[in-house]
Backbone as a ProteinNet text record, in pm:
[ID]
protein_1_A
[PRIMARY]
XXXXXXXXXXXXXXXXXXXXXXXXXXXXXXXXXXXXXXXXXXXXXXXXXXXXXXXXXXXXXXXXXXXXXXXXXXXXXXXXXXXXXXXXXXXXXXXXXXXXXXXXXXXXXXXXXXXXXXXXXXXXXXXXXXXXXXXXXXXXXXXXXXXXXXXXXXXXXXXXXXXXXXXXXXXXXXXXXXXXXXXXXXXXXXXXXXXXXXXXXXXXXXXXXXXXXXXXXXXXXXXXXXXXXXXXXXXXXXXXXXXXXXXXXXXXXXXX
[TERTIARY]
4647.7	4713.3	4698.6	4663.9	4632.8	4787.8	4823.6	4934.6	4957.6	5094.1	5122.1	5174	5178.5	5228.2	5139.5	5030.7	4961.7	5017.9	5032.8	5038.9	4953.5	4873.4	4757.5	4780.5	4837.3	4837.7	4872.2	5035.1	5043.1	5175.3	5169.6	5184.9	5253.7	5422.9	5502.4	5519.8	5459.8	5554.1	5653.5	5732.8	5848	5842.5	5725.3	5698.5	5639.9	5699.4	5626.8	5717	5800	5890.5	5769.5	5764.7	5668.3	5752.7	5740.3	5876.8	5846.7	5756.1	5641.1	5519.7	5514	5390.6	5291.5	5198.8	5062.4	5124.6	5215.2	5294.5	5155.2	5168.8	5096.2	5154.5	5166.7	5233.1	5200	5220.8	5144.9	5249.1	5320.7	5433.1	5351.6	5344.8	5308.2	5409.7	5339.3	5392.6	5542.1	5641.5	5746.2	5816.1	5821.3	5856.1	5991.1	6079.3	6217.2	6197.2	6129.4	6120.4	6278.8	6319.8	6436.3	6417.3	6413.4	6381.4	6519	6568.2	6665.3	6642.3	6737.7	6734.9	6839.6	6864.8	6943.6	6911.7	7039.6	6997.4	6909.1	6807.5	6721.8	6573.1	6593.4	6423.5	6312.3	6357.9	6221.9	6234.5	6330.5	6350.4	6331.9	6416.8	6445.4	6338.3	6255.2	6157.3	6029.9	6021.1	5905.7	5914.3	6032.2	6067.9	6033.2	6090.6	6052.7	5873.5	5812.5	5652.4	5626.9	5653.5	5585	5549.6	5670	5661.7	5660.8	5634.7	5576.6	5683.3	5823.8	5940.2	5922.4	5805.3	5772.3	5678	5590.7	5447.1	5394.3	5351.5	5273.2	5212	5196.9	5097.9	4973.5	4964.3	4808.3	4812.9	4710.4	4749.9	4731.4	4738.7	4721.3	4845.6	4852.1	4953.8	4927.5	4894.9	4830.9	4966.8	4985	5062.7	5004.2	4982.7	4946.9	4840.3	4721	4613.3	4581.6	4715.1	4686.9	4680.4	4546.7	4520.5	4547.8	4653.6	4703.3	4651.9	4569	4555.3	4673	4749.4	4812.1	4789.5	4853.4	4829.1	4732	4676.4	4584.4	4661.7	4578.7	4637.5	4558.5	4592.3	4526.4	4588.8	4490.6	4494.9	4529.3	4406.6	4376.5	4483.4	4519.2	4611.4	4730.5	4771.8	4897.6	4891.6	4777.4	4792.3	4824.9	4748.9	4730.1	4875.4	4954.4	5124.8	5234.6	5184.4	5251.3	5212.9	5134.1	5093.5	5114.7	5199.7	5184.6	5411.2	5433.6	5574.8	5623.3	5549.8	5552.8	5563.2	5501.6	5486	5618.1	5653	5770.3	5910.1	6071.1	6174	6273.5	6355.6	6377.4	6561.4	6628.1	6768.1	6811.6	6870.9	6929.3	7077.4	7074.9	7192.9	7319.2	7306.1	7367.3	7335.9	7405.9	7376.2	7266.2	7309.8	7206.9	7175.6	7304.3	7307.7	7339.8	7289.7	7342.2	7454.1	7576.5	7708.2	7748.5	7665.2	7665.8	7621.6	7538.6	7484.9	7565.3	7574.1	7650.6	7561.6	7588.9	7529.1	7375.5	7436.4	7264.7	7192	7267	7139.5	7084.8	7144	7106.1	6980.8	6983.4	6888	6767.5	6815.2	6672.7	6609.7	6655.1	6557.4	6452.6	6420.2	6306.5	6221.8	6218.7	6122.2	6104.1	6170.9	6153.9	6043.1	6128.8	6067.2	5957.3	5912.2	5825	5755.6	5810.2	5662	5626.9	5707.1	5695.1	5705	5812.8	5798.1	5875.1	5915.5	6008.3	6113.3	6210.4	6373.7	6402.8	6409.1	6448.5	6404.9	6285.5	6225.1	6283.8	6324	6356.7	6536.7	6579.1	6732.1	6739.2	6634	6659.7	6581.9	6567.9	6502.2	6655.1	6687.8	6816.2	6931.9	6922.9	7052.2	7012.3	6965.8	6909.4	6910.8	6889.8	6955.4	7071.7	7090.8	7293.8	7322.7	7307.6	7370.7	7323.4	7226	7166.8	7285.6	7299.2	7367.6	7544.5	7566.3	7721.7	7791.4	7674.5	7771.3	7693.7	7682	7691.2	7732.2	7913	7995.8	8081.3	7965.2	8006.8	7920.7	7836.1	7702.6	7750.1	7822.7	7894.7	7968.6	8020.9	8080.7	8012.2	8093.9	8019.6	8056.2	7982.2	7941.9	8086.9	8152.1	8288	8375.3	8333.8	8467.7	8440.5	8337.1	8288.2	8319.2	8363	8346.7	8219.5	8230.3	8105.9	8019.3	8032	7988.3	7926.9	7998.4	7975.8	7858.2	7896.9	7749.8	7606.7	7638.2	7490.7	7467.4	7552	7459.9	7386.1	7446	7406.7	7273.6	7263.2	7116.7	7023.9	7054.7	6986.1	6913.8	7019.5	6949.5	6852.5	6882.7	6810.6	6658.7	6651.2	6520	6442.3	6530.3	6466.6	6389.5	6468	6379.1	6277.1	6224.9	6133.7	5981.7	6079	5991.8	5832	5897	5800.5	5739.6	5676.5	5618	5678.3	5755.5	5852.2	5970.6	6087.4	6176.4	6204.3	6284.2	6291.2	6415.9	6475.9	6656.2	6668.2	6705.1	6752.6	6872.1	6937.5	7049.4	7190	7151.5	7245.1	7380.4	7429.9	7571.4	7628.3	7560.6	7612.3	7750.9	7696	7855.5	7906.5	7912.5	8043.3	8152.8	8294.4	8386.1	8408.9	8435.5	8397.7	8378	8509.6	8555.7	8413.7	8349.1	8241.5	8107.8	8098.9	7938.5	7885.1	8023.5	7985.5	7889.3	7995.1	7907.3	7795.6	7718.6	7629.4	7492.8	7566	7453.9	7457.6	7494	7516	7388.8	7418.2	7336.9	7144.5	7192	7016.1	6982	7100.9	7051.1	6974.4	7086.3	7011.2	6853.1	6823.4	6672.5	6592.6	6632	6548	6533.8	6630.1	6634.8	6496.4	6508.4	6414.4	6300.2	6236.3	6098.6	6056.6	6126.2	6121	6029.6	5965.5	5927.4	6018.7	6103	6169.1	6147.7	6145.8	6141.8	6305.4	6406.4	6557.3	6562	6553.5	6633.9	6798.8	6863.1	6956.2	7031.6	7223.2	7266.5	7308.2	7328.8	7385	7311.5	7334	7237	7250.6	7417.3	7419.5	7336.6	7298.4	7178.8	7073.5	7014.3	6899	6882.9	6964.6	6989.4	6951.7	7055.3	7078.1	6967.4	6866.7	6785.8	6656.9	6650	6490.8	6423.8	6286	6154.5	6146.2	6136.8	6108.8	6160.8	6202.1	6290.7	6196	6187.4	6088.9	6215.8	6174.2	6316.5	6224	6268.7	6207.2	6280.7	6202.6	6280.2	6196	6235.5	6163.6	6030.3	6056.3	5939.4	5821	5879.7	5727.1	5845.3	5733	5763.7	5810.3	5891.1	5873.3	5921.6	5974.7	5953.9	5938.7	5878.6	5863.6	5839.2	5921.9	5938.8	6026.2	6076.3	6154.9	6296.7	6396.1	6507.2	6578	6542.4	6584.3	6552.4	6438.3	6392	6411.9	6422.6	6462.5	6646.5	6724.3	6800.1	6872.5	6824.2	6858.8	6744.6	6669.9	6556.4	6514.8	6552.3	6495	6424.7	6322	6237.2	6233.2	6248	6261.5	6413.4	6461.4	6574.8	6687.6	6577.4	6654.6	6713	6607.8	6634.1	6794.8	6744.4	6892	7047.2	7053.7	7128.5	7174.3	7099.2	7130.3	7206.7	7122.1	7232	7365.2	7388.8	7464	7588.2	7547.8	7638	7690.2	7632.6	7615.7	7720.6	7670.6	7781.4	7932.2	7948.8	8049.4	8144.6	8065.2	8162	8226.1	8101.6	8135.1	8262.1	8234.6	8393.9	8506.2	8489.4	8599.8	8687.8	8832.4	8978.8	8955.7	8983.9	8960.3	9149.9
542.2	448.9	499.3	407.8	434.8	443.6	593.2	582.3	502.5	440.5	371	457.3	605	662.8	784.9	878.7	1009.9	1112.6	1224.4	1306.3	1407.6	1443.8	1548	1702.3	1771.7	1905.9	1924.2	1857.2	1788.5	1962.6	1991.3	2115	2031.9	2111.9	2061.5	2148.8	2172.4	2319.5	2217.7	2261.9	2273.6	2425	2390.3	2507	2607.3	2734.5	2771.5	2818.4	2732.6	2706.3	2650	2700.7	2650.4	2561	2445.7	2380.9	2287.1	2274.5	2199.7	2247.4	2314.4	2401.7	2361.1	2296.8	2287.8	2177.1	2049.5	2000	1886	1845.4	1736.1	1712.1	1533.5	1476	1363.1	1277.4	1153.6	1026.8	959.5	874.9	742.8	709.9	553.6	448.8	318.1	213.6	255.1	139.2	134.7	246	364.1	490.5	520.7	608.6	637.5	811.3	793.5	988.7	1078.5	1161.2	1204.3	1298.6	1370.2	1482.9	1550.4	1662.3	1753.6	1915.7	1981.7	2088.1	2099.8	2269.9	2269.8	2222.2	2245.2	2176.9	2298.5	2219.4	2287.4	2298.7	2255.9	2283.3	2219.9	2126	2078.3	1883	1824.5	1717.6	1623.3	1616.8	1468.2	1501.5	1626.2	1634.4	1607.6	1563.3	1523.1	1376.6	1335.7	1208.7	1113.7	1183.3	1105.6	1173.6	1219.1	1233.3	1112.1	1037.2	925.5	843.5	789	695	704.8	836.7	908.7	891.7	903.5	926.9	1107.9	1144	1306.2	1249.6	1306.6	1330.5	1460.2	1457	1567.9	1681.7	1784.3	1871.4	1911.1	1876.9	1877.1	1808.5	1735.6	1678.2	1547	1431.5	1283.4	1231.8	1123.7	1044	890.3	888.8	723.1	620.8	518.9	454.4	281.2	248.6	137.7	113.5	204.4	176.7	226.7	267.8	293.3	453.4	486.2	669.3	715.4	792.1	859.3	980.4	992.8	1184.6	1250.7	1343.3	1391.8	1479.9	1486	1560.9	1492.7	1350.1	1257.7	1195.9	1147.5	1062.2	951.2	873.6	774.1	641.8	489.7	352.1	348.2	400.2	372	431.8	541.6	635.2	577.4	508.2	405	307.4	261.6	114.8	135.7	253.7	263.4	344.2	394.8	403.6	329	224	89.9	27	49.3	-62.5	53.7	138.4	217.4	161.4	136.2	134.5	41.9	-94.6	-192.5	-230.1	-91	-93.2	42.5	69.3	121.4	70.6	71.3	69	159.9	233.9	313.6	294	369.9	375.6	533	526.5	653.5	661.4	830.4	873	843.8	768.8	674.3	552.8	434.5	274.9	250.3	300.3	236.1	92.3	28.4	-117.2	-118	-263.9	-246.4	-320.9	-240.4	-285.4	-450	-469.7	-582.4	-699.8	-709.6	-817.5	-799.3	-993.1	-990.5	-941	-875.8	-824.5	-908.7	-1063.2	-1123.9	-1122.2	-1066.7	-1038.4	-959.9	-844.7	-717.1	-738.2	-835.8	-793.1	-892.1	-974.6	-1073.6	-980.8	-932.6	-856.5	-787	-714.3	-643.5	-728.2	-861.1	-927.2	-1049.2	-1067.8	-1154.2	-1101.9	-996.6	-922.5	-833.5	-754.8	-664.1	-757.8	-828.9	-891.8	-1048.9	-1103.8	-1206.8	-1359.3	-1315.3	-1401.7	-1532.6	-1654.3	-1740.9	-1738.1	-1743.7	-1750.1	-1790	-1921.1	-1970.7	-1903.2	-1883.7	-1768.6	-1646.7	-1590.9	-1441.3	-1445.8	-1568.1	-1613.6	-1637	-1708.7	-1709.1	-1597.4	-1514.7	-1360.3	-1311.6	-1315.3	-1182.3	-1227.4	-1367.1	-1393.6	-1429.5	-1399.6	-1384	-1220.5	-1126.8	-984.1	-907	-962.7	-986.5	-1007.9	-1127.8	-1147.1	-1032.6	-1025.7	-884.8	-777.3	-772.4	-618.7	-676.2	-729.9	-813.3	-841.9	-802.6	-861.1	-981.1	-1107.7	-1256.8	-1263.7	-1256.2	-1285.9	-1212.7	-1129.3	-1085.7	-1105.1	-1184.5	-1236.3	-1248.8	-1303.8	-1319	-1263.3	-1127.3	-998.2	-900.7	-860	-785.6	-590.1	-533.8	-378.8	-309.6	-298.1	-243.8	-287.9	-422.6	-444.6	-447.4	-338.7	-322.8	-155.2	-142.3	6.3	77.4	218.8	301	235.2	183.7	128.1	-5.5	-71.6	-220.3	-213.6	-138.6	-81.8	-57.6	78	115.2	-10.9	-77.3	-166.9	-279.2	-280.6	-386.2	-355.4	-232.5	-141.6	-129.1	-180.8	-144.3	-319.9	-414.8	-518.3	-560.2	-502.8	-475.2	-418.8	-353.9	-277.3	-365.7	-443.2	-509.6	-613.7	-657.3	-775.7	-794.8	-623.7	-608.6	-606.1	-653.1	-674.1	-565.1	-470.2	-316.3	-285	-213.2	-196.4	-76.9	18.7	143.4	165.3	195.6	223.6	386.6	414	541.8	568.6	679.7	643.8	836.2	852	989	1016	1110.6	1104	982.1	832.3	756.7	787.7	834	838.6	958.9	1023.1	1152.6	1143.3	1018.2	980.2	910.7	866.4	795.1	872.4	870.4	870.9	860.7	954.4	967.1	849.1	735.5	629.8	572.3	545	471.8	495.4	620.2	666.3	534.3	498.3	483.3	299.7	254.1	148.1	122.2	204.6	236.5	253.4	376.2	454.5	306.5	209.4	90.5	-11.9	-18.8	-131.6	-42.1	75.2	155.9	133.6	162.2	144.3	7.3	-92.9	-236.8	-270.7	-170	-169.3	-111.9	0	67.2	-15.7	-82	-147.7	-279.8	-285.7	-440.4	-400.8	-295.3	-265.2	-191.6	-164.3	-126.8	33.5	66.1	250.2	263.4	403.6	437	602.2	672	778.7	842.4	890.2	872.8	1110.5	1094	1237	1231.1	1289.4	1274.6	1444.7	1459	1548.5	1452.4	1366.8	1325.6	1339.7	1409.3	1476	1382	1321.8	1202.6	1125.2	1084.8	933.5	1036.7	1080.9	1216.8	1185.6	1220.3	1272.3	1147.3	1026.9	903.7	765.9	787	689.4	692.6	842.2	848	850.8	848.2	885.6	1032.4	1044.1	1217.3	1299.2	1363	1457.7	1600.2	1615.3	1751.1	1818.1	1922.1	2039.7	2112.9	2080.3	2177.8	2293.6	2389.9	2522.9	2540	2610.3	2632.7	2593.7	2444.6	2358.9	2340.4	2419.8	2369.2	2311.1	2226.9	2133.4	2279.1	2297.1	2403.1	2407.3	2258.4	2204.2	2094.2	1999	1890.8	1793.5	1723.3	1672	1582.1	1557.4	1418.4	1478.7	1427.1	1439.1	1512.4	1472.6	1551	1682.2	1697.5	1812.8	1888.9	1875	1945.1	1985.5	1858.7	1941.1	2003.4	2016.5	2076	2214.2	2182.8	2354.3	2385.2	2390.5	2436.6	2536	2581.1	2672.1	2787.5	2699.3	2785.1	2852.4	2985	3022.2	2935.3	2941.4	2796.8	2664.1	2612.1	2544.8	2544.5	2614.3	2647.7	2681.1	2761.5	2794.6	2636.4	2541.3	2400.7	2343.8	2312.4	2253	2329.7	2482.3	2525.6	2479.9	2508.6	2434.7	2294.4	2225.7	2082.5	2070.7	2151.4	2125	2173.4	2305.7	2330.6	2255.6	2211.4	2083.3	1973.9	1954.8	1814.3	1872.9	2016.9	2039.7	2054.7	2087.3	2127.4	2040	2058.4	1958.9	1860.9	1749.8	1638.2	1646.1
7111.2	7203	7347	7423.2	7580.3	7670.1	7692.9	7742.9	7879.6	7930.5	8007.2	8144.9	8110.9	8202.8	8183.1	8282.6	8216.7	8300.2	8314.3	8453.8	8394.5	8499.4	8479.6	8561.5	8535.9	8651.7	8743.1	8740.7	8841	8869.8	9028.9	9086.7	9168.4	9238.7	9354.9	9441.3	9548	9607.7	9735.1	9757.2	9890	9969.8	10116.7	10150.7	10028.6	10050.2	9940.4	9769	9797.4	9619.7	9564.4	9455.7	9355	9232.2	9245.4	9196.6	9041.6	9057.8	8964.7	8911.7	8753.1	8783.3	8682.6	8710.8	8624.3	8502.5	8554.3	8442.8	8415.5	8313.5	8203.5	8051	8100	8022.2	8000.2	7874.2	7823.9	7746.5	7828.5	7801.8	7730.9	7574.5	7555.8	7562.6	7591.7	7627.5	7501.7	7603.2	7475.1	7424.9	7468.3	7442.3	7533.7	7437.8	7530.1	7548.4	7653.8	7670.2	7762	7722.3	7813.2	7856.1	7965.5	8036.2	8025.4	7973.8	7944	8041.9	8056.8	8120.5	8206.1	8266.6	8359.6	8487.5	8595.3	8703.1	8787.7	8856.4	8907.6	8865.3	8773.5	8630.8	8678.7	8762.4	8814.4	8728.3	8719	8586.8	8696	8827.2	8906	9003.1	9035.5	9097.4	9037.5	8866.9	8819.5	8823.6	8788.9	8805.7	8928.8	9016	9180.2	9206.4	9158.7	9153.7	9112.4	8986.2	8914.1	8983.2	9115.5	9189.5	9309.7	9353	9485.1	9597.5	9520.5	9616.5	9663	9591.2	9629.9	9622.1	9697	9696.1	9623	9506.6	9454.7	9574.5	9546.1	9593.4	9545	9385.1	9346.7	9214.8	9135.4	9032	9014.9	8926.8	8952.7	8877.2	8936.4	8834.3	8809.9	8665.6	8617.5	8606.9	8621.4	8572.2	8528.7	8471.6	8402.5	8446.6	8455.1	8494	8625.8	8701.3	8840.8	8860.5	8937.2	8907.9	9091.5	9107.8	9190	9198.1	9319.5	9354.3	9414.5	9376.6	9485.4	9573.6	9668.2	9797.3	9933.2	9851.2	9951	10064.1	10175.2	10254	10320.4	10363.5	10490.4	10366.1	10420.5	10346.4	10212.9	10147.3	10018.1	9906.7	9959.5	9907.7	9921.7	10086.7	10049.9	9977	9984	9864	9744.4	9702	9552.7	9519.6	9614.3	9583.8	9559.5	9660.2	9676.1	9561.8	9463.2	9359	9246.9	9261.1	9150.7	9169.6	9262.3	9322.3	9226.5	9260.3	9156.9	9061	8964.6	8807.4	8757.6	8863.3	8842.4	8884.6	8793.6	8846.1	8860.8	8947.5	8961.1	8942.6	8902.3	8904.6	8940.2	9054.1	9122.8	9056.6	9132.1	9064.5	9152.9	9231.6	9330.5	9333.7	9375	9345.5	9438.8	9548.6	9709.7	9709.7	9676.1	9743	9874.4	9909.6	10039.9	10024.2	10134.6	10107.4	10176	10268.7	10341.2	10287.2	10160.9	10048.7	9934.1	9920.1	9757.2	9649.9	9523.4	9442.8	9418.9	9412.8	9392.7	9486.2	9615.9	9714.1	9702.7	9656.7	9627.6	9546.2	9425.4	9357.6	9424.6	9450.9	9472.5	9598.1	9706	9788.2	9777.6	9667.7	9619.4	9591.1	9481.4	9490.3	9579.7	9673.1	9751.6	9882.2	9919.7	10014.4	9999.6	9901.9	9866.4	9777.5	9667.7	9634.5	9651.9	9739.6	9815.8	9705.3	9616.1	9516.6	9576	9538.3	9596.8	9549.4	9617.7	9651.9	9536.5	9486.1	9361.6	9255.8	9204.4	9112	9110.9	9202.4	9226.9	9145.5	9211.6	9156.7	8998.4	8962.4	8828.5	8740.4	8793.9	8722.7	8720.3	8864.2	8890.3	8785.1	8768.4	8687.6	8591.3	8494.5	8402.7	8353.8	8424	8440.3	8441.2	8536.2	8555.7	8429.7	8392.7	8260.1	8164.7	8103.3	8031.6	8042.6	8156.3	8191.6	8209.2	8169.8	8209.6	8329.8	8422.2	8576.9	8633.2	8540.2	8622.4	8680.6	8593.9	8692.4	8804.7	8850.1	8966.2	9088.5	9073.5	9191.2	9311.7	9345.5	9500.3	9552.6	9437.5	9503.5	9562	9694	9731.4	9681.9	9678.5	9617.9	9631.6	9716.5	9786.4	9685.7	9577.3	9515.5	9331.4	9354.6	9198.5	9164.1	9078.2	9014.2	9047.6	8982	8951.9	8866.6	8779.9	8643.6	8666.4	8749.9	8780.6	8834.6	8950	9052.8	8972	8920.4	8846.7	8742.4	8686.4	8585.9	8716.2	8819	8936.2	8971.8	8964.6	9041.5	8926	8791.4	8663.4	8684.3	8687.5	8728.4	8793.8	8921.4	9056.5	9026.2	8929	8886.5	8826.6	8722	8628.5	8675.8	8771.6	8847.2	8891.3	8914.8	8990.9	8876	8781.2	8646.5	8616.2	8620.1	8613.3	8453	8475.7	8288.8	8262.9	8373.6	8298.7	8413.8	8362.3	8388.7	8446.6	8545.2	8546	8611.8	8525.1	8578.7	8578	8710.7	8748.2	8721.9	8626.1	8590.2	8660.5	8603.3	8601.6	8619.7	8504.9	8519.2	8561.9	8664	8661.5	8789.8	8858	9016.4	8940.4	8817.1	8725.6	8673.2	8687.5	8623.4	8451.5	8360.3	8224.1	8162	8199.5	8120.1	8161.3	8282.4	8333.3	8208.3	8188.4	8154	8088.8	7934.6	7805.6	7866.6	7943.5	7978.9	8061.3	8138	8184.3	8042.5	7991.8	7806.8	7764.9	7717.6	7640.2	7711.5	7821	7897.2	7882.3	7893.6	7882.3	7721.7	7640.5	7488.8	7458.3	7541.8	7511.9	7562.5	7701.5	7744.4	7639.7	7581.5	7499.9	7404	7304.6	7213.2	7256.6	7339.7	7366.3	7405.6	7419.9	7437.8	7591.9	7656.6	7799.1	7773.9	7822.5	7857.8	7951.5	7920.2	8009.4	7953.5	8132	8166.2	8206.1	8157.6	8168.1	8175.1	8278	8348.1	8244.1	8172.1	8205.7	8141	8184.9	8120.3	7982	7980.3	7827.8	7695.7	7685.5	7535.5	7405.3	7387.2	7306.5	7317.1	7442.9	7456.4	7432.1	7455.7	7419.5	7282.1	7195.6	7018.3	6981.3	7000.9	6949.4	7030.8	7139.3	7159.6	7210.5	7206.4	7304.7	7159.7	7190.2	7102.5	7083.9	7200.3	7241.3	7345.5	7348.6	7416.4	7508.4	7594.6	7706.2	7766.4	7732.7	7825.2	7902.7	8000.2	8147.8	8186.8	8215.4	8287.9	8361.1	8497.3	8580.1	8598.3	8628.9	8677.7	8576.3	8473.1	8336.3	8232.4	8137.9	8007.1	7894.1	7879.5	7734.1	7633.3	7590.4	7470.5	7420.5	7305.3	7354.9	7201.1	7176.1	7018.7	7004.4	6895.5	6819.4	6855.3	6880.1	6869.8	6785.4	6668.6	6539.8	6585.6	6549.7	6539.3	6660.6	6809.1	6870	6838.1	6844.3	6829.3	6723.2	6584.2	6464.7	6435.1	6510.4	6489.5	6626	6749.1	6838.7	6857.6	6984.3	6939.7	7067.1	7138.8	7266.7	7280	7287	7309.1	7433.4	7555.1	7687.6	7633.8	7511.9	7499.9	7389.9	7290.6	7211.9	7244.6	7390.3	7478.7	7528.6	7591.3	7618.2	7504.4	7424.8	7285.4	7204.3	7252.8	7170.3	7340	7466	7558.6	7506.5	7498.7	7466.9	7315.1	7235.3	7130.6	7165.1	7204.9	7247.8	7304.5	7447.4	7491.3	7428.7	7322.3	7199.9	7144.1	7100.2	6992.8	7076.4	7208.3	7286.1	7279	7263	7266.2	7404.9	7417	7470	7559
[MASK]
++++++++++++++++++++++++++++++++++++++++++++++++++++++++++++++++++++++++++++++++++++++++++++++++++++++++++++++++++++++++++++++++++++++++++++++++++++++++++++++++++++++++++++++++++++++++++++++++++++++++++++++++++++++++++++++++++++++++++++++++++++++++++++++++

């Protein structure tokens, strides 16, 4: 199967942090991959590579056909970002609506404006989304009068619209409030469930266990382990990684 997402060798430095090292990876269509690890590993800095919210320092990145050099510059190199932008949707670990638009403005702007679709079209995508994610009926509210939860499913919309062939969500729920997470994990389960590729950074190891395909634990800027759910987390292999899940359980047993 011709993956929908490739990364080839792909190297990050910041100055001279070596932050990203010699990573390669092969996401197929339809696949729920979760990037796991502590903070720092290099997870939301491989993530924002895909869609060149970082610019690589050496390395390529394919996405549905589209082959990225990194470290290039001038025209061609913007175009072929800008059309790699497209085939990606992105969900931050912050909403970044704008507070001054009602939520359906929020979403119709991306394709109105960036891909120049028409007004009416763009409206009946967004609400059609909205609904998906349960905030219809909140279209004419504006951002200031929605929860944590309300928000990110608003910005999950917002993505969708932009009707991308993969998803990519930097630890979502991590500015949510506990009670918030579960409905945030629910609205991603229902993407996964329906066929979406999604690339999902996250700490929630439950959605990890219970919905990805495959699971990659990063440490210090390399992949170093990389398998089925199950099997990572009932036989792990890497000690980092075992140390993560025996955290992870702990917390699970800890008194509530």
């Amino acid at each position: 199967m011709v993956p929908i997402v490739k990364i080839s060798n792909l190297d990050k430095y910041f100055g001279r942090l070596h932050v990203l090292k010699n990573v390669s990876l092969e996401v197929p269509e339809r696949e729920v991959l979760c990037l796991i690890g502590r903070s720092g590993s290099g997870k939301s800095t491989l993530l924002r590579c895909i869609n060149f919210l970082e610019e690589p320092s050496h390395g390529s990145i394919e996405v549905a056909g589209i082959i990225v050099e990194g470290g290039e510059k001038g025209a061609r190199h913007r175009q072929l970002v800008h059309d790699v932008r497209l085939k990606t949707g992105m969900v931050f670990q912050e909403f970044n609506l704008f507070p001054h638009m009602t939520v359906l403005e929020n979403v119709i702007e991306g394709p109105v404006t960036v891909k120049g679709m028409e007004r009416k079209h763009a409206v009946e995508i967004a609400e059609k989304n909205l609904d998906s994610v349960g905030m219809l009926f909140k279209k004419d509210e504006y951002p200031m009068r929605l929860s944590g939860g309300q928000k990110q499913r608003v910005a999950i919309a917002r993505a969708l619209t932009m009707e991308p062939k993969v998803m990519l969500f930097d630890e979502p729920t991590s500015a949510l409030d506990p009670e918030l997470i579960g409905e945030v994990m629910n609205v991603m389960k229902k993407i996964a469930y329906d066929g979406m590729t999604m690339i999902v950074v996250t700490h929630e190891m439950g959605f990890a266990k219970d919905v990805a395909d495959r699971v990659i634990v990063m440490a210090e800027g390399e992949l170093i382990e990389d398998s089925k759910p199950e099997e990572l987390f009932s036989n792990p292999k890497d000690p980092r990684t075992k140390a993560l899940i025996d955290r992870y359980r702990s917390n699970e047993n800890a008194p509530q």
